[in-house]
C-alpha positions in Angstrom: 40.8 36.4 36.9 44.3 34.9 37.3 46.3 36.4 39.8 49.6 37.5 37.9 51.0 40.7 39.2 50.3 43.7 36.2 50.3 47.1 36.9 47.9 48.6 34.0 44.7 48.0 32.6 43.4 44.7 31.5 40.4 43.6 29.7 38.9 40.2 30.9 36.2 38.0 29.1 32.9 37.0 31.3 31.9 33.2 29.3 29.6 32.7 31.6 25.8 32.8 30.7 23.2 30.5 28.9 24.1 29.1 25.8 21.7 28.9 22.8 20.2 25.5 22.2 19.8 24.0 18.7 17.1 21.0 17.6 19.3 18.7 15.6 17.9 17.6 12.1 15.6 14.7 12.3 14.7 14.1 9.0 17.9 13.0 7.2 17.0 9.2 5.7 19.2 6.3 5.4 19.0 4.6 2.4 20.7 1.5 1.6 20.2 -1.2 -1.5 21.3 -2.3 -4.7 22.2 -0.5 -7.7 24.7 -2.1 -10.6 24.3 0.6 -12.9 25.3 3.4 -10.7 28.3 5.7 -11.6 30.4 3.8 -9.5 32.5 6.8 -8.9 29.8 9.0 -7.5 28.5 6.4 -5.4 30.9 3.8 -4.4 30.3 0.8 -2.5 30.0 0.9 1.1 30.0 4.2 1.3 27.9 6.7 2.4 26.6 9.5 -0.2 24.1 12.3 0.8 21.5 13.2 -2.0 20.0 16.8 -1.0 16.7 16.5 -2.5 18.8 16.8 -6.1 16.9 14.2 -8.0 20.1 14.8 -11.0 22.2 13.7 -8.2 19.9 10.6 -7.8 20.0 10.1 -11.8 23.8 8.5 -11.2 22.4 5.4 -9.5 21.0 4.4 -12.9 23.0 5.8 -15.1 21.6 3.4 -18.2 17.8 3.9 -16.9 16.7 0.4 -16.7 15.9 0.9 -12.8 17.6 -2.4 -11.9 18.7 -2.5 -8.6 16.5 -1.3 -5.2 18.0 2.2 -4.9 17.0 3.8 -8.3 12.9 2.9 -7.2 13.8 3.9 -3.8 15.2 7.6 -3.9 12.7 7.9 -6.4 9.6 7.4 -4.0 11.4 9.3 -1.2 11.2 12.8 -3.5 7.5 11.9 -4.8 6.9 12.6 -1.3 9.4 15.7 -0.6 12.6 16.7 -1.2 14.5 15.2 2.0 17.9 14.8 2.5 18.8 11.0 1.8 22.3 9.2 2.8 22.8 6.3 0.4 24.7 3.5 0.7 25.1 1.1 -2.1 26.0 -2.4 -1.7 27.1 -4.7 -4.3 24.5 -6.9 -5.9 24.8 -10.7 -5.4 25.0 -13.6 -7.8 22.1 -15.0 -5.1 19.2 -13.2 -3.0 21.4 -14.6 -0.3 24.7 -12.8 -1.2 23.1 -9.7 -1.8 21.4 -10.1 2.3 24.9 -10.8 3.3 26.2 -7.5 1.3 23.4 -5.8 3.4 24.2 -6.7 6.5 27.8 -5.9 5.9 30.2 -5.8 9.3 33.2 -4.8 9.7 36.5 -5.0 6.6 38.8 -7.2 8.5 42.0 -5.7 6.7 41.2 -1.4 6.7 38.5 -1.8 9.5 36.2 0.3 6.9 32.3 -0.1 7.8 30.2 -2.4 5.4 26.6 -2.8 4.7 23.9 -1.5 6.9 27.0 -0.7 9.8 27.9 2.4 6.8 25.6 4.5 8.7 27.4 4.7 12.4 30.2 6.1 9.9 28.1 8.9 8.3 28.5 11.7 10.4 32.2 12.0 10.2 31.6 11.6 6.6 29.3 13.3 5.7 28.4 16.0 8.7 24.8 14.5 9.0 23.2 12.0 10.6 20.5 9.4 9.2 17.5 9.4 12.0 14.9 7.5 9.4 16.7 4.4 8.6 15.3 1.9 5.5 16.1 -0.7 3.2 13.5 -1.3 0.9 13.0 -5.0 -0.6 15.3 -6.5 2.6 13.3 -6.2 5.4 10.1 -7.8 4.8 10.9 -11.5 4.3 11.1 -13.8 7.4 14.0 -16.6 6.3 14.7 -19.7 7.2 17.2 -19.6 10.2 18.8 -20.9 13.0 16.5 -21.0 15.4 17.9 -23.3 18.2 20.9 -25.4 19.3 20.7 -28.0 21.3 23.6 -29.5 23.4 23.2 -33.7 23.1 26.7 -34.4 25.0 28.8 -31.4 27.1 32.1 -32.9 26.8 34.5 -31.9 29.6 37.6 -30.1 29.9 36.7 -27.1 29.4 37.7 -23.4 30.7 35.8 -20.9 29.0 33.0 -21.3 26.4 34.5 -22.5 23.5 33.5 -20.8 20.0 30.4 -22.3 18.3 30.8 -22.9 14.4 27.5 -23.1 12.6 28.0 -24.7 8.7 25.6 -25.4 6.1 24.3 -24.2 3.1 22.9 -20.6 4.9 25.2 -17.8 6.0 24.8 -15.2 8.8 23.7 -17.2 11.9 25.9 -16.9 15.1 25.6 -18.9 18.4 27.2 -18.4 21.9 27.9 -21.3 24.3 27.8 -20.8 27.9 30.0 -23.5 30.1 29.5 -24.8 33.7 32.5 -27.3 35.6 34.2 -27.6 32.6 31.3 -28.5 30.1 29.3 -27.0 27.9 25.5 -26.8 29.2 24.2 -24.4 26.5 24.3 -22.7 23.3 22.4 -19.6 22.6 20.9 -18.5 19.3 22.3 -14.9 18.5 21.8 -14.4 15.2 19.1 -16.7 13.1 21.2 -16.1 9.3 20.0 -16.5 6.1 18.8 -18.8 3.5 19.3 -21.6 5.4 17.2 -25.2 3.5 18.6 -27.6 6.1 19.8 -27.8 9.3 23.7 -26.3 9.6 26.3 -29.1 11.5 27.5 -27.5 14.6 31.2 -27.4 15.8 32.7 -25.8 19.0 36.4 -24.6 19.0 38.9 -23.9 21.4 37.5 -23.2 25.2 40.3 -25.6 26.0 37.9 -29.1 26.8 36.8 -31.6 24.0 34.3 -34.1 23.0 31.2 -31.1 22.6 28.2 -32.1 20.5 25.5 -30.3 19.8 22.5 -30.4 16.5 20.4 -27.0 15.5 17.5 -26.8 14.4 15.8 -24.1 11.5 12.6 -22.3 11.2 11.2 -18.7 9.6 13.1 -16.3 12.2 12.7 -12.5 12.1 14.2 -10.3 9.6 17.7 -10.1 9.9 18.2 -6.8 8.5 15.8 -5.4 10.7 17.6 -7.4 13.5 20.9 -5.4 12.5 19.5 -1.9 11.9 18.3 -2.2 15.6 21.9 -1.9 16.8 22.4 1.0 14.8 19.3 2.8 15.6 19.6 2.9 19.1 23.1 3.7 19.0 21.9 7.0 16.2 18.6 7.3 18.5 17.0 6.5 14.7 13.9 4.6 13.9 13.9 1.7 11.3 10.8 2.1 8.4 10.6 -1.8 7.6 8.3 -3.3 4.9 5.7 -5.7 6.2 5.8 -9.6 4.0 3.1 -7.8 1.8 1.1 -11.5 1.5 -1.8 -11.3 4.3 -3.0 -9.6 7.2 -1.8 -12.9 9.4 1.7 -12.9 8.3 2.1 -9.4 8.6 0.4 -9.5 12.5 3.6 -12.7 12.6 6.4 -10.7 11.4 5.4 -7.5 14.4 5.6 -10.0 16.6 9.0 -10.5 15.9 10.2 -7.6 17.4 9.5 -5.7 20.3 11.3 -2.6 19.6 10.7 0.9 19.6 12.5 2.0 16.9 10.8 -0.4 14.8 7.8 1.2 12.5 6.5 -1.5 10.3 4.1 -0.8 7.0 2.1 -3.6 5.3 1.0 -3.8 2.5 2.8 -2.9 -0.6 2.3 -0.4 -2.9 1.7 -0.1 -7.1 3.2 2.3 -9.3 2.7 3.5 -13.1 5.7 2.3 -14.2 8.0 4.3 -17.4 6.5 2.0 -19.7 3.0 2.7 -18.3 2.6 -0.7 -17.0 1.7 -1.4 -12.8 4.6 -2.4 -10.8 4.7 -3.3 -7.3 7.6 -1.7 -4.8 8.0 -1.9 -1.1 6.2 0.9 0.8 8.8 2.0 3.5 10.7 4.5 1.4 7.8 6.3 0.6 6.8 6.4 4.2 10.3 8.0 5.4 9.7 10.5 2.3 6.4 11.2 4.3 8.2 11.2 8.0 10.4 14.3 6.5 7.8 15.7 4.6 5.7 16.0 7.8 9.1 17.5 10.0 9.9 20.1 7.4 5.9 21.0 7.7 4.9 20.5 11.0 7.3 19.4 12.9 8.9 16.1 14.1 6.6 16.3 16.8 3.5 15.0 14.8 2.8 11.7 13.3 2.8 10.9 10.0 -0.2 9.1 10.3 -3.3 10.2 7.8 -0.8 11.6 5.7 -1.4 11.2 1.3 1.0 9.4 -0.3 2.1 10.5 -3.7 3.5 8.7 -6.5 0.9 5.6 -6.5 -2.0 4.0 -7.8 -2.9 1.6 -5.2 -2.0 -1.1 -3.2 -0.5 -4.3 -3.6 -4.1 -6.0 -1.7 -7.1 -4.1 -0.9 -7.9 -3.0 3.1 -10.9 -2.5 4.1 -11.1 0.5 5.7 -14.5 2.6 7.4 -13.9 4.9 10.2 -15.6 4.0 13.7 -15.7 0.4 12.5 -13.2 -1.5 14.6 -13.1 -4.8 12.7 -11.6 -3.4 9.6 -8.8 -4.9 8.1 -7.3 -1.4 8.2 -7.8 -1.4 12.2 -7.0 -5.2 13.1 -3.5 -4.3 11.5 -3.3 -1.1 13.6 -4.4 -2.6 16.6 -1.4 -5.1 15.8 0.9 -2.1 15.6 1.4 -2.6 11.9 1.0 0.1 9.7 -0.5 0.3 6.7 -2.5 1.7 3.9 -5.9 3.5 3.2 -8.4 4.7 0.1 -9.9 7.6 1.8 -9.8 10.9 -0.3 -6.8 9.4 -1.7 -4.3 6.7 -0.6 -3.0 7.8 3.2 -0.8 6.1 5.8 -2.6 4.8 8.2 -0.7 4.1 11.8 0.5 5.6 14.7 2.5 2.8 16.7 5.6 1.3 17.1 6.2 -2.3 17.6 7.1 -1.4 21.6 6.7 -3.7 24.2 6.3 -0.9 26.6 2.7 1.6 25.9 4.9 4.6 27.3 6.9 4.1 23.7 3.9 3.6 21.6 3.5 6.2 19.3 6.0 7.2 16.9 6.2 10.8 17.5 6.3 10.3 21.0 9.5 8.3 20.0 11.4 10.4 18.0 10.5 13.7 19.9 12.2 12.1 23.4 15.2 11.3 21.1 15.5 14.4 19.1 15.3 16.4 22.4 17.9 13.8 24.3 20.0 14.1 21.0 19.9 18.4 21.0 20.7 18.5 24.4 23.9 16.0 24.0 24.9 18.1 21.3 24.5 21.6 22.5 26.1 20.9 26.0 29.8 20.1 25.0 30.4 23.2 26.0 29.4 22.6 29.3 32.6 19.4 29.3 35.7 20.0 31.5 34.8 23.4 33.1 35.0 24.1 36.5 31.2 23.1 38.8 30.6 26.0 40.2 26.9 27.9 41.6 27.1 29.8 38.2 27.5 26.8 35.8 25.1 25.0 37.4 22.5 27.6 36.7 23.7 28.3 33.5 23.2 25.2 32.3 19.3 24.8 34.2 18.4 27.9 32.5 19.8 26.8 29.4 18.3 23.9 29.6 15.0 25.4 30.7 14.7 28.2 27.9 15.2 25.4 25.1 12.2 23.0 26.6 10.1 26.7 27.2 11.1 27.0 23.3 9.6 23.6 22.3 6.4 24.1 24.6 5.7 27.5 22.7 6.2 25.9 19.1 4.2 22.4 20.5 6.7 20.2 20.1 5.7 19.2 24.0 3.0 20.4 26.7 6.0 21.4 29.3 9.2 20.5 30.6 11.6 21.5 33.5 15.2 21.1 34.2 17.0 21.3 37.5 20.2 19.8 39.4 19.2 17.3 42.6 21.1 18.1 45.4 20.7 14.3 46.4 22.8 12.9 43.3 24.7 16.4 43.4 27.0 15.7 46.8 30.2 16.9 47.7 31.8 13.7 47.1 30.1 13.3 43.5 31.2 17.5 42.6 34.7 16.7 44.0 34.6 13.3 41.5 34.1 15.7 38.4 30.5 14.7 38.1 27.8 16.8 37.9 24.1 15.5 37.5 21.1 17.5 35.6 17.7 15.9 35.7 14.6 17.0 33.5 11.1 16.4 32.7 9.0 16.9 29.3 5.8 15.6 28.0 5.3 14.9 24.6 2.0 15.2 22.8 0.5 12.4 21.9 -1.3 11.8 18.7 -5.5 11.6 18.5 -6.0 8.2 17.7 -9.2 7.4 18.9 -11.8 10.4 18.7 -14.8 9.5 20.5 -18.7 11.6 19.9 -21.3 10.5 22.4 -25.2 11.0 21.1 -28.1 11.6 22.9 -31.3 11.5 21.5 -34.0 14.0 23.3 -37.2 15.6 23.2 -35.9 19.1 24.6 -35.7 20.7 21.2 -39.5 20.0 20.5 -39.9 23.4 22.0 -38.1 25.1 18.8 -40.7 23.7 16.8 -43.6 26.8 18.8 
């Protein structure tokens, strides 16, 4: 009520009240590869273009129907699975495998300060109104390269102020170093970024930092997956979770490659899969876009809640190696890789994902669907409370936005998205001095479910039932 003088009748608006609360999508997939016989105008490089389950849409990324390219395959295995909305992002194919890692990994265009590569999909939203939560790049993430993997300082030189730039050359690209600097030398250089496609050791070079007479020699070896390394970034800053391909050779290098990363966001799927190809013959292809085909097939069905675990997968006719699989026997191929927090792929009434975990360091983030339902309800919450920005903190707000806030998680325990959740404003983080400051704290509780992974009878053999027999 403002206090301007009228004599009359007015008619004032009460906006107080709970506000509704909406679960954001979290089944749109991020696609990103190769295709050199797109239509260039429907799908131009670097840029992101959402496919809605249209497979006449998807036709224009082979537009002379060859499949060349990693895309065509790739949207094609998503809708074998269901008809899911898909951002793609098409990069231009290099005259090397390492080129076309570099065009993946994309950055930042130096002169229009447009997004390139994998980095396309921080960009989507305000492109596209949608935002990728299942991120994957089919044939890029599987391979372990040869790297920088360390750089060792052999004289600090002196003179310097601040850490000078490190400058990695050789026949690789990719790989990024930081130096650190202590009474004016340098004492260290840390490995940031191992590269690509790197057959002998790069020279290293420091620049500026205002000192002289640096020298330092690096070393390679088989680092983890850059791509994968990249999309991490991007996932946490989308609160996405990367599908990754496994090195499809053996169980050992694909236990090697999980322990790469400790992430999460990271969902990794070995081995590959075959396909009837369009001139009947078997083909191999990666297996990750088929599994985010089966992540939003299982969220339009049941919910993002569940796992896509024991899930068929359509579209194949085996896999690219055979594992062994029995249920209840715990050194099968199939349950060594699990155990490993790989992923991977079962004959049992049909060919089924088979794998619950992450590649987390921490048990609390172990299961997938525990993962993505924390960030789908962090992400709705975010979204529905701009509202709730720049008004004034008073007793009513406060409780509007508890009971907002309360009524969504009440919501998600009736569908059984979680077992229960509770919202409510501390009075010990809520002070007078913090409410005077403009800041306003809400703290809440929830409890996923977590998937039935290990489903344990116990026998007993007895005589009791003897008595049936008179």
């Amino acid at each position: 009520m403002t206090e301007t003088f009228l004599h009359g009748v007015e008619v004032i608006e009460i906006d107080d009240g709970l506000r509704p609360i909406q679960t954001v999508r979290s089944s749109v997939i991020g696609l990103i590869g190769t295709a050199p016989d797109a239509d260039v105008a429907a799908f131009p490089l670097n840029t992101p273009v959402l496919i809605a389950g249209n497979r006449t849409e998807a036709a224009k990324l082979d537009m002379i129907g060859d499949m060349n390219g990693t895309l065509p395959d790739a949207i094609d295995a998503i809708f074998d699975q269901a008809g899911a909305a898909v951002i793609v992002v098409r990069v231009e194919e290099g005259v090397t495998e390492a080129e076309t890692m570099v065009n993946i990994l994309g950055g930042i265009d130096g002169a229009t300060g447009a997004y390139e590569g994998v980095q396309c999909f921080l960009g989507a939203e305000s492109v596209l109104g949608f935002c990728p939560r299942i991120l994957c790049a089919p044939g890029f993430t599987s391979e372990r390269p040869s790297g920088v993997s360390a750089v060792a300082v052999s004289n600090g030189g002196s003179g310097y102020t601040s850490a000078p730039t490190v400058v990695l050359t050789g026949d690789g690209s990719g790989a990024e170093a930081t130096a650190t600097v202590l009474d004016g030398a340098v004492t260290g250089v840390t490995v940031t970024k191992g590269g690509y496609g790197y057959t002998t050791a790069p020279t290293v070079a420091f620049s500026g930092g205002g000192g002289t007479g640096a020298e330092a020699t690096a070393s390679i070896a088989s680092v983890a997956n850059p791509v994968v390394a990249e999309l991490l970034g991007i996932a946490d800053r989308l609160r996405a979770v990367v599908i990754a391909d496994g090195p499809d050779t053996n169980d050992a290098d694909a236990i090697e490659w999980a322990g790469d990363f400790g992430s999460k966001r990271v969902y990794v799927v070995d081995p590959g899969v075959k396909v009837l190809d369009e001139d009947a013959s078997i083909v191999t292809q990666p297996a990750s876009a088929r599994v985010a085909g089966i992540i939003a097939k299982s969220d339009a069905e049941r919910g993002f809640w569940w796992s896509p675990s024991n899930r068929e997968i359509y579209g194949i006719v085996g896999t690219t190696r055979d594992v062994a699989f029995a249920l209840g026997d715990a050194n099968a191929r199939a349950n060594l890789l699990n155990e490993a927090n790989v992923a991977t792929i079962i004959r049992q009434d049909g060919y089924r994902l088979w794998g619950n975990r992450t590649l987390s360091m921490d048990p609390k983030w172990a299961f997938l669907s525990v993962v993505r339902t924390a960030d789908m309800i962090h992400e709705s919450l975010l979204r529905a409370h701009l509202w709730a920005v720049d008004r004034n903190i008073t007793r009513t707000y406060v409780q509007d936005v508890v009971e907002g806030v309360n009524a969504y998680l009440a919501h998600l325990k009736a569908t059984g998205a979680i077992l229960g959740g509770t919202c409510w404003a501390d009075p010990e983080l809520n002070t007078p001095a913090n409410l005077a400051a403009g800041k306003v704290y809400f703290d809440f509780d929830f409890t996923p479910p977590a998937p039935a992974e290990h489903v344990t009878f116990r026998s007993r053999l007895v005589d009791d039932y003897f008595e049936e027999v008179v």
